[in-house]
C-alpha positions in Angstrom: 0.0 0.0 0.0 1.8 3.4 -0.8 0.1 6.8 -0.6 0.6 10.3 0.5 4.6 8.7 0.9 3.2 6.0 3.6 4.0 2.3 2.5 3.1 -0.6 4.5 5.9 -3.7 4.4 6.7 -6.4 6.1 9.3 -6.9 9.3 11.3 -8.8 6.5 11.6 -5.6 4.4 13.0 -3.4 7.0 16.7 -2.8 8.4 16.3 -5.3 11.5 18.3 -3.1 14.1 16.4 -0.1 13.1 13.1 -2.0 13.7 14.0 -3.3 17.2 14.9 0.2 18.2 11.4 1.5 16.9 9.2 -1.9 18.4 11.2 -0.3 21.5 9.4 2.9 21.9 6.2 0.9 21.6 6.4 -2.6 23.8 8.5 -4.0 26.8 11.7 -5.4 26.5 10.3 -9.2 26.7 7.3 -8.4 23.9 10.0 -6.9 21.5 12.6 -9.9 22.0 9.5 -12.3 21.6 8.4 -10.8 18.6 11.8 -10.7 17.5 12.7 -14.4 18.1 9.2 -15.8 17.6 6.7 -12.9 15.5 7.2 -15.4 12.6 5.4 -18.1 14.2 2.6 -16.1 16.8 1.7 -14.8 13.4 1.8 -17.2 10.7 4.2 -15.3 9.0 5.4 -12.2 8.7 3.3 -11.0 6.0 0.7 -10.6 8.7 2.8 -8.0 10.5 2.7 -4.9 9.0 5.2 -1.5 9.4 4.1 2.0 8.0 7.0 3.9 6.4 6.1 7.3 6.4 9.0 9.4 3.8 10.6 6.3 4.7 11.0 6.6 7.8 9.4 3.9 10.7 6.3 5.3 11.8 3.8 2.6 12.6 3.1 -0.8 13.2 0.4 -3.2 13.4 -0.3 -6.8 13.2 -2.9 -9.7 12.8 -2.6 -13.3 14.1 -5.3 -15.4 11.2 -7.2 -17.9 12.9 -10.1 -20.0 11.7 -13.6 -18.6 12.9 -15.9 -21.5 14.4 -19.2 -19.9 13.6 -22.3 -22.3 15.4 -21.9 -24.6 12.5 -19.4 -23.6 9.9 -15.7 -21.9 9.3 -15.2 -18.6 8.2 -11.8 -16.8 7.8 -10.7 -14.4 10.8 -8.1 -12.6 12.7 -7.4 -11.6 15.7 -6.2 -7.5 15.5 -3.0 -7.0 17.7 -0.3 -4.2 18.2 -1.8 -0.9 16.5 1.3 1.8 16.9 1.3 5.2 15.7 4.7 6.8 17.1 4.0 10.1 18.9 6.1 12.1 16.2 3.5 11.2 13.9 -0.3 11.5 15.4 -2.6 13.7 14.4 -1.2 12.7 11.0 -4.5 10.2 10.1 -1.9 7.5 9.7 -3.3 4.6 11.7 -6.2 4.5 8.7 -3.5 3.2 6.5 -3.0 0.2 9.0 -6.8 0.1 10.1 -7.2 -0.5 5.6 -4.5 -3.3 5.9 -5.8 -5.2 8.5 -9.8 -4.9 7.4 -8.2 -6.5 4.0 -6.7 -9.1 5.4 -10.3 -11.6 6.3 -13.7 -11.7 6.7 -14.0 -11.1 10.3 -11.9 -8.9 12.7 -11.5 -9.7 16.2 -10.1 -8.5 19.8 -9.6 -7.2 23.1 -9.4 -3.9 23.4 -8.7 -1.3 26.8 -11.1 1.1 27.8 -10.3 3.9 25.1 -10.1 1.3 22.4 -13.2 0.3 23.1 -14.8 3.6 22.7 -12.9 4.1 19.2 -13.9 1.0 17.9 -18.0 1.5 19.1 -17.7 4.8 16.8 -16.3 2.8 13.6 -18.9 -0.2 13.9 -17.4 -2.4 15.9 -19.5 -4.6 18.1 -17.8 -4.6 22.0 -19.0 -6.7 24.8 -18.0 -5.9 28.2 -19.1 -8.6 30.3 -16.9 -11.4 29.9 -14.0 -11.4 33.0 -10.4 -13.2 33.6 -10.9 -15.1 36.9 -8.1 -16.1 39.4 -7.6 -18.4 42.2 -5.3 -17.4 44.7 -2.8 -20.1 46.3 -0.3 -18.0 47.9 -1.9 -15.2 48.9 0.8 -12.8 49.2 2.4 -13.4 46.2 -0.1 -13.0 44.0 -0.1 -10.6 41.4 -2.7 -8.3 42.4 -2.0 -7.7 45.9 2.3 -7.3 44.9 0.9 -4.8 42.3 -1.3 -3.1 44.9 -0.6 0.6 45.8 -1.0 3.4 48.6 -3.1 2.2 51.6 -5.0 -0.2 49.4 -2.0 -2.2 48.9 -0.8 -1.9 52.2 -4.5 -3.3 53.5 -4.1 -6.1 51.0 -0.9 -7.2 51.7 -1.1 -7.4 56.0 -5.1 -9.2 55.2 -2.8 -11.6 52.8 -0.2 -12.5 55.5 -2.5 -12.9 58.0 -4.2 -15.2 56.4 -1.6 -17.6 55.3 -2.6 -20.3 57.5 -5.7 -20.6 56.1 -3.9 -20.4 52.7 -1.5 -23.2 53.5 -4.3 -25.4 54.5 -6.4 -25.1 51.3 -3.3 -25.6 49.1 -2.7 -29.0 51.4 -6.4 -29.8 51.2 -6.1 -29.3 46.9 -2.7 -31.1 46.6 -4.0 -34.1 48.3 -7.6 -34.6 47.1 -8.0 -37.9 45.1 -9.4 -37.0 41.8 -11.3 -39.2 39.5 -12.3 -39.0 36.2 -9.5 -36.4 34.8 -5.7 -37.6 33.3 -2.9 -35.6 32.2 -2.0 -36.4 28.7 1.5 -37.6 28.6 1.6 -37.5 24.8 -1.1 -34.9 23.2 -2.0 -36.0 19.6 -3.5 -33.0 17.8 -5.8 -35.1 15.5 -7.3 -36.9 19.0 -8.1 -33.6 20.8 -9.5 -31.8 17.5 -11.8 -34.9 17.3 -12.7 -33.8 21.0 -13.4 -30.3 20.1 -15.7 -31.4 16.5 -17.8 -34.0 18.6 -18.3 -30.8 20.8 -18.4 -27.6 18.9 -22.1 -27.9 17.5 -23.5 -24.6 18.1 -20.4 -22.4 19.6 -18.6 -19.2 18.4 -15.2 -19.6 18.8 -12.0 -20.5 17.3 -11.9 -23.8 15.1 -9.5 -25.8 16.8 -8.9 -28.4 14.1 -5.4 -30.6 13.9 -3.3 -27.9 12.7 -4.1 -24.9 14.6 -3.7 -27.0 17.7 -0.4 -28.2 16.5 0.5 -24.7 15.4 -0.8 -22.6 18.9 0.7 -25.5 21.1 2.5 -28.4 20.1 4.9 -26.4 18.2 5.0 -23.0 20.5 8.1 -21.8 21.6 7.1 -22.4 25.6 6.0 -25.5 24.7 8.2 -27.3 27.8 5.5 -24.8 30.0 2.1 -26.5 28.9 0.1 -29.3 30.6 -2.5 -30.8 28.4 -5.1 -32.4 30.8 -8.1 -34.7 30.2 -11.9 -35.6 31.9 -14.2 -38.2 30.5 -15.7 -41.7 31.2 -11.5 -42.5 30.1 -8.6 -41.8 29.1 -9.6 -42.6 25.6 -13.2 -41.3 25.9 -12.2 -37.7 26.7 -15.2 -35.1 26.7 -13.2 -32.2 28.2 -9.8 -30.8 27.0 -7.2 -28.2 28.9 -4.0 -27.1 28.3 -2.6 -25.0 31.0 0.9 -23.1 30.9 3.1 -22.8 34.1 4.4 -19.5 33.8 8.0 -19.1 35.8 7.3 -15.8 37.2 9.0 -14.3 40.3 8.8 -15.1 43.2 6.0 -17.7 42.2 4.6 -19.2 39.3 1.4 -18.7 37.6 -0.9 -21.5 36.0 -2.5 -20.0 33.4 -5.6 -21.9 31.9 -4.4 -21.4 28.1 -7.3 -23.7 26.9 -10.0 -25.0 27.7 -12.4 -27.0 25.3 -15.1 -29.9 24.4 -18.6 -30.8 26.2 -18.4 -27.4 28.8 -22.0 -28.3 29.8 -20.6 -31.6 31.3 -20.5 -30.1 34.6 -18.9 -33.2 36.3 -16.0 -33.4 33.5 -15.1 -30.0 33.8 -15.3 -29.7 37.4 -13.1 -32.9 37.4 -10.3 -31.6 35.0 -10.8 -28.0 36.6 -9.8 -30.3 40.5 -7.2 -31.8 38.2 -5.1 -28.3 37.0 -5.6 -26.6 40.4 -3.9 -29.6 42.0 -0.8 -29.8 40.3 -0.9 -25.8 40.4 -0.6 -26.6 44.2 1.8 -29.2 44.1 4.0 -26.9 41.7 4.1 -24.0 43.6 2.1 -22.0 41.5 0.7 -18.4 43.3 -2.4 -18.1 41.3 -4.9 -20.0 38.8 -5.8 -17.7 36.2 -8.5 -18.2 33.5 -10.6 -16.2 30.9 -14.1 -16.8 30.9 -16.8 -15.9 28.1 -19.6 -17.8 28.9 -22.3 -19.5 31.8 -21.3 -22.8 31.6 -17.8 -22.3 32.0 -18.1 -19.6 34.4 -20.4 -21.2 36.5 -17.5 -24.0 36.8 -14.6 -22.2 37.7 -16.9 -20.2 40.8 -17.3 -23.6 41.9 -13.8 -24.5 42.1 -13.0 -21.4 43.7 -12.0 -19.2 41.0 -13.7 -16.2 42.3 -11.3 -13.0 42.2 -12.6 -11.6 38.4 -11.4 -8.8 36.6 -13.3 -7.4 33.4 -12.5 -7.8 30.0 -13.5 -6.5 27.0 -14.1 -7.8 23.4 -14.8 -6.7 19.8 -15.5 -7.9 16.5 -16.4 -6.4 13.1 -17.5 -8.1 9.6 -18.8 -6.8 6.4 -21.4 -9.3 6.8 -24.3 -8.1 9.3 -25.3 -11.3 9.4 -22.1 -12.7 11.2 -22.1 -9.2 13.1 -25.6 -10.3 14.7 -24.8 -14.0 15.1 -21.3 -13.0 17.0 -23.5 -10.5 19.6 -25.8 -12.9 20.1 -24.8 -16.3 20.2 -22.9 -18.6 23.0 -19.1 -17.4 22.2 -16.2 -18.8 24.0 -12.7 -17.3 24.0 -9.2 -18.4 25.8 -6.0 -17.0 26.5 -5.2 -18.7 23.2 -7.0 -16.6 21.6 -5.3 -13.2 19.9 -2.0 -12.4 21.9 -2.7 -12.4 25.2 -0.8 -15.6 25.8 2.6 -14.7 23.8 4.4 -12.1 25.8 4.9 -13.3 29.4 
C-alpha cells in the first residue's frame, strides 16, 4: 500500500536493528525480543505483520494473528487484530487509517480485546464490543499473587497485612487441593493433535469460537516456543473417551509461578467433566508452587464452573469484533461465544 509517501511492508523488508529500536518505543523489553525471536510463528508469518513507512521513515506498526472462525456450525476466515502503533512524532497525521485498511483486507471477520479507550474508538467505527466477559483467578499463595504485589498506597498496604494474616488458612487449602483424590480427569502424557481436535468437533455444534482443528492446535501448542511450560489435561468416562480438554501453561514468574488456563475446550455443559479436569489443574498448580490460577471466561457454563472450584477473584474484560457481513455481526452479539488466553496475543508475551 503506498500513498501520501506512507507504505506498509513487512518486518522482513526493513533494516532489523532499526526496527528493534522502533518496536522499543512501543512494547517492553520481553514483547519486543519475543516478537523478535518468535513474530514469525505467533503470526503465521510475517506477512501478517505490518510496518508503515512514512517518507521512509518507521512510523507505525500493526499486526494480525489469522485464525479460523468456528461460527455455530461452519468456518469462516478471521483474525485476531493485535499491536496498532502510531509513534508520537506522527499523530494527528491520520496515519493509523492506512494500518486500520491493511488489517480490514486481510479476512472476513476482525477480532479482539481492546482497553477502555479502544473500546470507545472502535464502538464509533462499527465495531461490536462486549464488556461482560472477566479473567478469573484463584489465589494459592496469597501474598504473592499478582494483584495484591501490584497493589498501591493504603490499598496495597490493606491487601498485603489481610494476605499475611491469612496464610494459614492459605497453607491449608493448598494441602487440602494437593492431596484430594481426583477421579475422572488424566494428564495427557503424549497430546496427539488429530485426538483432541476430534474432541473439540464431537463438541463444537452450536459455539462461536475459534476452530480448533489438527493444525491450529499443532500450530498454537504443540509447536509454540514455551512449549516445555504447557500441561494438556483430560476428563471423560477414560482416558480414551475424553469429553473435556485443557491445556494449562506454568508461567515461571518471580517469586512464584502462575498457572494460566491457556485452553480449555469440548462438552463445557458436562458439569462433572469439567469440574473434574478444573480439580485436576488446580492440584498440580498446588503441588507446583504456583501463586495463582488464572483463567478467561466468556460464557455460563464455563463460568459457573470455575466459581465452583473457587476461582472467584474476576477482573473485566473486553471484546470486539467487526465483519462486512451483518449477518455474522448479529450472530457473534448474540450467540454462546467462547474465547481463551489462546486466543489473539494475550498468551505470547509473558
Amino acid at each position: 500500500m503506498n500513498s501520501e509517501n506512507v507504505t506498509i511492508v513487512s518486518p522482513a523488508q526493513v533494516d532489523s536493528v532499526a526496527l528493534d529500536s522502533f518496536m522499543r518505543t512501543a512494547y517492553s523489553s520481553a514483547k519486543t525480543d519475543f516478537l523478535r525471536d518468535h513474530g514469525h510463528w505467533r503470526h503465521h508469518g510475517q506477512e501478517n505483520r505490518f510496518v508503515l513507512l512514512k517518507d521512509g521513515q518507521l512510523a507505525g506498526y500493526s499486526a494480525i494473528i489469522p485464525e479460523p472462525l468456528h461460527l455455530k456450525n461452519r468456518v469462516v476466515s478471521a483474525a485476531w487484530l493485535v499491536d496498532v502503533y502510531v509513534h508520537e512524532d506522527y499523530r494527528g497525521q491520520k496515519l493509523q487509517r492506512f494500518l486500520d485498511a491493511k488489517v480490514k483486507a486481510s479476512s472476513e471477520v476482525l477480532l479482539g480485546f481492546p482497553n477502555h479507550l479502544a473500546a470507545k474508538v472502535h464502538r464509533k467505527h462499527g465495531w461490536g464490543v462486549r464488556d461482560d466477559y472477566f479473567i478469573m483467578m484463584l489465589p494459592l499463595r496469597l501474598t504473592q499473587v499478582s494483584i495484591v504485589r501490584q497493589a498501591h498506597g493504603l490499598k496495597g498496604m490493606a491487601m498485603r497485612t489481610a494476605a499475611w494474616l491469612a496464610r494459614p488458612l492459605a497453607w491449608m487449602y493448598r494441602y487440602w487441593v494437593a492431596h484430594r483424590k481426583i477421579d475422572g480427569a488424566w494428564i495427557i502424557e503424549e497430546p496427539d493433535a488429530d485426538l483432541l481436535a476430534a474432541v473439540f468437533e464431537k463438541y463444537s455444534d452450536g459455539w462461536i469460537t475459534t476452530n480448533r482443528d489438527a493444525d491450529f492446535i499443532r500450530w498454537r501448542y504443540l509447536q509454540a516456543p514455551y512449549r516445555s511450560q504447557l500441561t494438556f489435561f483430560g476428563a471423560g468416562s477414560s482416558p480414551q473417551d475424553l469429553s473435556i480438554i485443557a491445556i494449562v501453561r506454568a508461567l515461571p514468574r518471580q517469586p512464584s509461578a502462575t498457572a494460566r488456563i491457556l485452553d480449555i475446550f469440548g462438552d463445557l455443559r458436562d458439569r462433572e467433566a469439567l469440574s473434574n479436569v478444573l480439580r485436576l489443574v488446580i492440584r498440580q498448580a498446588a503441588r507446583q508452587g504456583a501463586a495463582q490460577v488464572t483463567a478467561m471466561v466468556t460464557n455460563s457454563d464455563l463460568y459457573s464452573a470455575l466459581r465452583a472450584n473457587h476461582l472467584v477473584v474476576r477482573l473485566s474484560l473486553r471484546f470486539c469484533w467487526i465483519s462486512d457481513d451483518p449477518a455474522i455481526m448479529q450472530t457473534i452479539a448474540e450467540g454462546n461465544s467462547h474465547w481463551c488466553y489462546a486466543d489473539s496475543d494475550a498468551d505470547s508475551i509473558d
